[in-house]
C-alpha positions in Angstrom: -206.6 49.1 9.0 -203.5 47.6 6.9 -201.1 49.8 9.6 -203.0 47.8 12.4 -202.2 44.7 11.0 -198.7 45.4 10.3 -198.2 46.8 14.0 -200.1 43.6 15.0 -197.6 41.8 13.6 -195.0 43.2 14.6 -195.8 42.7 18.1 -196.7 39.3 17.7 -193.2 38.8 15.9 -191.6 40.2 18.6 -193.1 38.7 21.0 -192.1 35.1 19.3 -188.6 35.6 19.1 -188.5 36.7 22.6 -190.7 33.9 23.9 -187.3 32.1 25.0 -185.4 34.8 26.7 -188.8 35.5 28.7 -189.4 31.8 29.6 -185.8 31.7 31.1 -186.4 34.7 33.8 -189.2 32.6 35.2 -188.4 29.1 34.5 -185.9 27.4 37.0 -185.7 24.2 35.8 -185.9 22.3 32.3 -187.9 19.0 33.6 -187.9 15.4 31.2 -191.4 13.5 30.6 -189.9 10.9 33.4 -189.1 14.7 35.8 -192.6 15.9 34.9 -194.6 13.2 36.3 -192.5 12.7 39.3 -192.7 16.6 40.2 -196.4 15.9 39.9 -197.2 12.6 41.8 -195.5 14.7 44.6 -197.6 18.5 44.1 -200.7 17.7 43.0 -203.7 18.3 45.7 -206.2 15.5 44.3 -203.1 12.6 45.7 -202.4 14.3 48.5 -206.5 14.2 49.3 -206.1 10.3 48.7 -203.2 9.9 51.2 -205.3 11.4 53.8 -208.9 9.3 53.1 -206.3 6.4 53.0 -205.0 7.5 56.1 -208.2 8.2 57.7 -209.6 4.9 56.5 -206.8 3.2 59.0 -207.9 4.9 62.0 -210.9 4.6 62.0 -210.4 0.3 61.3 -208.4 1.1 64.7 -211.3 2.5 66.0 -213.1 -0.8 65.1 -210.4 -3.0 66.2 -210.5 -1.1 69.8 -213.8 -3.4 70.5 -211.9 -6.3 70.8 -210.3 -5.2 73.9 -211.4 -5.2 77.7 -214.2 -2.5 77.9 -213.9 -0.9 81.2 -216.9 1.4 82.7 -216.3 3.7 86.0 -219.8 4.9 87.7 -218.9 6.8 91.3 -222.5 8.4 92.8 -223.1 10.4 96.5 -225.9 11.3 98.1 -226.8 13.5 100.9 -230.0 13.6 103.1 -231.0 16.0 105.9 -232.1 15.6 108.5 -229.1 13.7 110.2 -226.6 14.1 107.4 -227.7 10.5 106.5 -226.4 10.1 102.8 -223.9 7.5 101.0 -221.0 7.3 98.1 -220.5 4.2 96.0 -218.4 3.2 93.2 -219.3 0.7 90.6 -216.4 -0.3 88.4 -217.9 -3.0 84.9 -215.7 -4.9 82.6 -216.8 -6.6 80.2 -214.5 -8.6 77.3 -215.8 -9.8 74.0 -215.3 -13.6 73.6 -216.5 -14.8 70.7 -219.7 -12.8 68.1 -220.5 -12.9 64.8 -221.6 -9.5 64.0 -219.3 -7.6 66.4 -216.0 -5.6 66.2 -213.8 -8.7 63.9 -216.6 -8.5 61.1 -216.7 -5.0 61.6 -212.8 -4.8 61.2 -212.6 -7.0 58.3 -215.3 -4.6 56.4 -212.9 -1.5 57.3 -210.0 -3.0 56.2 -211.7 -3.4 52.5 -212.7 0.4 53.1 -208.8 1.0 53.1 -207.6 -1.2 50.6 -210.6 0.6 48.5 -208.7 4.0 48.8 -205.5 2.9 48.2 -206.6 1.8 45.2 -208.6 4.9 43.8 -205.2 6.3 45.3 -203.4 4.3 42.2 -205.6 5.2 39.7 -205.6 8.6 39.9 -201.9 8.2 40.0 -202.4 7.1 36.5 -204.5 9.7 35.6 -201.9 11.8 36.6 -199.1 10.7 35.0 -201.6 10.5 31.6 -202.7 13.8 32.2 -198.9 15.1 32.5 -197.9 13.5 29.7 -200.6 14.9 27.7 -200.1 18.2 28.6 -196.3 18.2 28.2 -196.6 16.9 24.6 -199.3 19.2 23.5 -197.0 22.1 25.1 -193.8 20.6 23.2 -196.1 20.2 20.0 -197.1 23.9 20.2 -193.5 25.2 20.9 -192.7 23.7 17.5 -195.2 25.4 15.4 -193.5 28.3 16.5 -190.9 28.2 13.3 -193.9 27.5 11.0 -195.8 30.4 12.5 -192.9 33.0 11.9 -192.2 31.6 8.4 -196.3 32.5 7.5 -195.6 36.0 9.4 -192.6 36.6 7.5 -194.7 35.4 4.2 -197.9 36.8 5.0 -196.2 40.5 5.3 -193.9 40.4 2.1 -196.5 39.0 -0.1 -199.5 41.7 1.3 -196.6 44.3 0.5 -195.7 43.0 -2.9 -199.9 43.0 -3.4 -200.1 46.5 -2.2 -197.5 47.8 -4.7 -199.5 46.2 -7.5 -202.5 47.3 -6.7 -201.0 50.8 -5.8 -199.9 51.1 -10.1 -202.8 49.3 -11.2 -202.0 46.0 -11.8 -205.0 44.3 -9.4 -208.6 44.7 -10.1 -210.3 45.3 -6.9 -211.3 41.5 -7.0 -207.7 40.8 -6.8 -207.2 43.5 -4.0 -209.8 42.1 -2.3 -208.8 38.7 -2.2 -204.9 39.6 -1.0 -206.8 41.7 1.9 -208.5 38.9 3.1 -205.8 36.3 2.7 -203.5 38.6 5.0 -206.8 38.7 7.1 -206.6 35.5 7.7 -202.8 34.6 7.8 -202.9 37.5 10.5 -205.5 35.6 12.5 -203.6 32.4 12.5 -200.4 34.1 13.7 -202.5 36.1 16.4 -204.0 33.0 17.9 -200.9 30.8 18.1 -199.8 33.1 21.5 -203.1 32.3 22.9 -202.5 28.8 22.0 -199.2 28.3 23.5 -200.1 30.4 26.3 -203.3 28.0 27.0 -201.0 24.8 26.6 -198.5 26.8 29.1 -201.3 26.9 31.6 -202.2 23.1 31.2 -198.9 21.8 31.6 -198.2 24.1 34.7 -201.5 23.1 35.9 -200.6 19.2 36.1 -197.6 20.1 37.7 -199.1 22.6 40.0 -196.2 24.4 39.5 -195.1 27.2 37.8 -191.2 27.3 37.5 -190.6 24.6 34.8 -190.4 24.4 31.6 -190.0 21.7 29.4 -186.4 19.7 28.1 -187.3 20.1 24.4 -184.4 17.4 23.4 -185.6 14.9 25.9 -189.2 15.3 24.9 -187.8 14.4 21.4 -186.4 11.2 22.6 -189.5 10.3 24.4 -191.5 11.1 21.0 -189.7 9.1 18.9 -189.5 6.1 21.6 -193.4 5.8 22.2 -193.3 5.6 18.5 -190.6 2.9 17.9 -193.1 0.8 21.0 -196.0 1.5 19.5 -196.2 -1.4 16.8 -194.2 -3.4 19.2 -197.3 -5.5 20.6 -200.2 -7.3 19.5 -204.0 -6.0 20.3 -204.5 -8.7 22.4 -201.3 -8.1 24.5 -202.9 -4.9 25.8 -206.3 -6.2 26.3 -204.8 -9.1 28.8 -202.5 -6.3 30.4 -205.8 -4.2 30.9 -207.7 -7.2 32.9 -204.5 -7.4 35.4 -203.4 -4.3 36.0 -206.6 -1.6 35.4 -207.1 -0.1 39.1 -211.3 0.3 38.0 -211.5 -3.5 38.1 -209.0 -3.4 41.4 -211.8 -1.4 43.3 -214.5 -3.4 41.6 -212.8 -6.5 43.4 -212.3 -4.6 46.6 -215.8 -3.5 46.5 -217.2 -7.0 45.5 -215.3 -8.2 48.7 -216.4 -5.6 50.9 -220.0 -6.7 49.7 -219.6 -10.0 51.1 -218.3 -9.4 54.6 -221.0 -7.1 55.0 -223.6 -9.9 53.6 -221.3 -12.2 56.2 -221.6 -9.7 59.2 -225.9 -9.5 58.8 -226.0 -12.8 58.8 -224.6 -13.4 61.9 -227.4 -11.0 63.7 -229.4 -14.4 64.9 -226.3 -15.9 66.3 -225.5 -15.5 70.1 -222.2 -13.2 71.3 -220.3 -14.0 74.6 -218.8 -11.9 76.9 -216.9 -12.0 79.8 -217.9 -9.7 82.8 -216.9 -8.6 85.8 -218.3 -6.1 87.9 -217.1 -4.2 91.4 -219.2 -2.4 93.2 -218.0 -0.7 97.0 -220.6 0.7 98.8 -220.4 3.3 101.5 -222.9 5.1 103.9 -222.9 8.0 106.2 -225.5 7.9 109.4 -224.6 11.7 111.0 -221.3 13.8 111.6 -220.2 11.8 115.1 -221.1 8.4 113.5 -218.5 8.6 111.2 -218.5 6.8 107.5 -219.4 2.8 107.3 -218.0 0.7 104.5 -219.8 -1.9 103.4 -218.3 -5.1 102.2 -217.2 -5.2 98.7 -219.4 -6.4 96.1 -218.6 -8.0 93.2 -219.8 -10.8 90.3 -218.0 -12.3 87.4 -219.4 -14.6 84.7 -220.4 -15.0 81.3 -222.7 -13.3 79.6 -224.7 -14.6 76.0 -226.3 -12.1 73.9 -229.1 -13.0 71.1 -230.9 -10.5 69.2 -234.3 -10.8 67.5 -235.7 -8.5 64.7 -238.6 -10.5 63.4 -237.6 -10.9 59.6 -235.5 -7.9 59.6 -232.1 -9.9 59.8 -233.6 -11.6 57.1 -234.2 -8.8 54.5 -231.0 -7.1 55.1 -229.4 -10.0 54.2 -231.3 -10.4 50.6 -230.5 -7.1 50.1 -226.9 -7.3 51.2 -226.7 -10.2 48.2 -228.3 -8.5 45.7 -225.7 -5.4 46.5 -223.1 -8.2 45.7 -224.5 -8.9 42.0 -224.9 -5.4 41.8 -220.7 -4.7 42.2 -220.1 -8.3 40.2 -222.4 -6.1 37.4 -220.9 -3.3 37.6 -217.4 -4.9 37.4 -218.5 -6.9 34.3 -219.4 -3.5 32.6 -216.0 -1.9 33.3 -214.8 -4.9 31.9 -216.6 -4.5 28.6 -215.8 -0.8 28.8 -212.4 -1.5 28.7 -212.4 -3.9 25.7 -213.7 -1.4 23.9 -211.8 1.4 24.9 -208.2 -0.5 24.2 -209.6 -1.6 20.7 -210.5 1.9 19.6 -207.5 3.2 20.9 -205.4 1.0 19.5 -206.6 1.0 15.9 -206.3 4.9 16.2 -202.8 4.5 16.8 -202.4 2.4 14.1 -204.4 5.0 11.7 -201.9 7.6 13.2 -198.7 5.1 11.9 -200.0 4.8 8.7 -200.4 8.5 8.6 -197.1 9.1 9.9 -195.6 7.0 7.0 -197.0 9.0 4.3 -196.2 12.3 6.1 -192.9 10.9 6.3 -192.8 10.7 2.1 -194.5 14.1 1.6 -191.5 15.4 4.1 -189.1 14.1 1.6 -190.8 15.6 -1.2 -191.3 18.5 0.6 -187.3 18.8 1.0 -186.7 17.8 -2.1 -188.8 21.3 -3.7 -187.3 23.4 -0.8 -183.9 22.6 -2.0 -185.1 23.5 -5.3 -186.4 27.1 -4.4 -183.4 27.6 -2.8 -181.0 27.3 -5.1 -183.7 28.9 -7.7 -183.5 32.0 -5.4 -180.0 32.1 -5.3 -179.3 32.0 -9.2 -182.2 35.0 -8.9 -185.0 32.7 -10.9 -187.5 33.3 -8.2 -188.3 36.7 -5.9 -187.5 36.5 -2.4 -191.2 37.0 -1.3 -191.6 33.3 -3.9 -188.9 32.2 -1.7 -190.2 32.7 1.5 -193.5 31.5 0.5 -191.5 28.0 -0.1 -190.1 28.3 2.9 -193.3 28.7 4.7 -195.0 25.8 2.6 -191.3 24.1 4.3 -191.9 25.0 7.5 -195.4 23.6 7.6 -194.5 20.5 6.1 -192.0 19.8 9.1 -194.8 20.7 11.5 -197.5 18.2 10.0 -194.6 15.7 10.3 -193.9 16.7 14.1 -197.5 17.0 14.7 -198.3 13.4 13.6 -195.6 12.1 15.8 -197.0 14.0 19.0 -200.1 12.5 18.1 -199.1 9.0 17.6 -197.2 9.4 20.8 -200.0 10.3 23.0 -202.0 7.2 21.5 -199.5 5.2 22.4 -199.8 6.9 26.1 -203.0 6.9 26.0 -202.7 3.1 25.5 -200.7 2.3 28.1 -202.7 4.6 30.4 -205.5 2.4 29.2 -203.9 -0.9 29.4 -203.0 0.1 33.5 -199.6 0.7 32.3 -197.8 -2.3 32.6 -194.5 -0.9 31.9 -194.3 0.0 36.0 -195.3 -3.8 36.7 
């Protein structure tokens, strides 16, 4: 079982150091935060899906705006009668032109243009939620990528301190408790090493996945930069600063509004149903008849009539009720709005003491770095005077290496709050 463990390693070490060359044969191009969300407001599906209900949102208010125009209805009919061949043709030709209604084709209109400014805003918020997804994904990946040195330092650790074990216990100077207890130590460092691939691997997948893309990778300096940036903003502002900046510029309450609006013009449109609608008409009618073969074809004179017409329509109370239910769907969306609107108070307030928990911990990671240093330094030059083993050694090294992760790790973390904020806060950066 040790000999698996070793060879477990092994591959796993491998497999680590070769995790760069491997990720250069596939990848094409090193993308920035900025790169990454561009590449995927362009690939991904769910925005391309929006473009087209957007787009199929206008046509059909051109459908609706059609009825505003000259309506124009052809009817041609023949008949045929033996004996005598008597039979006749005729063609009717109606026109009718909306002049004025108040639950026609411009309240219609008005409702479907709410219908498209309704998609073009769910369009914008899932914009957002890409560009906070990608942003995520790419720090998590860059986050993983890092624990890569801290990984091959416990690797490197793990194995020389389970040999060192294994030659004391192999003359006797470990009691099987002792034995015991290194066995499942390198148990367990082996696990952690194991997993790391399927944790990188899994982060891989995530960040490809908001790209829908598979040949990038990530610019690891740039991604620094963009760290250590969201960090320096991230104590910049007040509470309140992103709590006003949420009211204006969250696309929820934009839809809300839209909605709201929509609401009304359909409350408008029912209660026109009572009112009359005019329309102009003309219709042509040019009738012809047919007595028997040697009589030949008579045309009668043409026929035709012009006017205006008035429509009213009666529904007993029906009008009526539609339009109490049309207002109560109005308080409903002015409800629902209000809710958002307490949702996102609360959301920007929990977020943003998080990320202020996260600074705090930052600073003291920040002096525990600095001592950290301060007792690598120490083993080092301890190990080079030959007071301490090399398998001492690299356990300080490891202990290093971890420390410098915890400190990375915190960053990525206060990072994405920051994000998160500003994803939060409808990112007013862009406005």
């Amino acid at each position: 079982m040790q000999t698996r463990y070793f060879y477990n390693m092994c591959v796993l070490c491998a497999s680590l150091l070769l995790q760069g060359q491997q990720s250069d044969v596939v990848v094409h191009r090193h993308v920035t935060p900025d790169l990454a969300v561009s590449i995927a407001h362009i690939n991904r599906s769910l925005l391309k899906a929006n473009k087209y209900e957007t787009e199929r949102a206008y046509n059909q208010s051109l459908v609706t705006f059609s009825g505003l125009f000259p309506q124009v209805h052809i009817a041609t009919s023949f008949s045929k009668l033996k004996p005598g061949f008597l039979g006749s043709h005729a063609t009717d030709i109606n026109i009718n032109q909306l002049l004025f209604s108040f639950n026609g084709p411009l309240q219609d209109y008005a409702i479907d243009k709410k219908t498209i400014d309704i998609a073009s805003a769910i369009e914008l918020l899932n914009r957002d939620s890409v560009r906070f997804d990608t942003e995520t994904s790419l720090l998590d990946l860059w986050n993983s990528n890092k624990r890569e040195a801290p990984i091959s330092a416990l690797y490197m650790g793990a194995t020389k301190r389970f040999s060192k074990a294994k030659g004391q216990n192999n003359v006797g100077f470990l009691n099987i408790a002792e034995w015991e207890n290194e066995k499942a130590l390198y148990a367990e460092d082996n696990a952690i090493v194991l997993s790391y691939h399927d944790e990188y691997a899994s982060a891989e997948s995530i960040f490809k996945r908001s790209l829908e893309q598979d040949t990038y990778s990530i610019d690891i300096q740039n991604t620094h930069f963009f760290v250590d940036d969201s960090i320096e903003k991230a104590n910049k502002f007040p509470i309140t600063y992103w709590q006003n900046n949420a009211r204006i510029h969250r696309k929820e309450l934009l839809i809300k509004d839209e909605e709201i609006e929509q609401a009304k013009y359909i409350k408008k449109k029912h209660k026109g149903t009572y009112l009359p609608s005019a329309f102009l008409f003309v219709n042509l009618l040019e009738p012809r008849s047919f007595i028997a073969p040697a009589s030949g074809k008579r045309t009668s004179p043409l026929i035709w009539s012009a006017g205006i017409r008035f429509e009213w329509q009666f529904d007993s109370f029906a009008g009526v009720q539609q339009v109490a239910a049309d207002e109560s769907f109005v308080i409903e969306k002015i409800m629902e709005k209000h809710d958002i609107e307490n949702s996102i108070k609360l959301d920007i307030q929990v977020i943003y003491h998080d990320m202020q928990e996260s600074l705090k911990q930052l600073e003291a990671q920040k002096e525990r770095t600095q001592a950290g240093e301060i007792a690598f330094n120490r083993a080092k030059k301890q190990f080079n005077v030959g007071i301490i083993s090399y398998v001492d050694f690299q356990t300080a090294q490891q202990v290093w290496q971890q420390i410098q992760f915890d400190l990375n790790d915190i960053k990525v973390r206060t990072a994405q709050k920051y994000r998160e904020l500003l994803f939060k806060a409808g990112y007013p950066d862009c406005h």
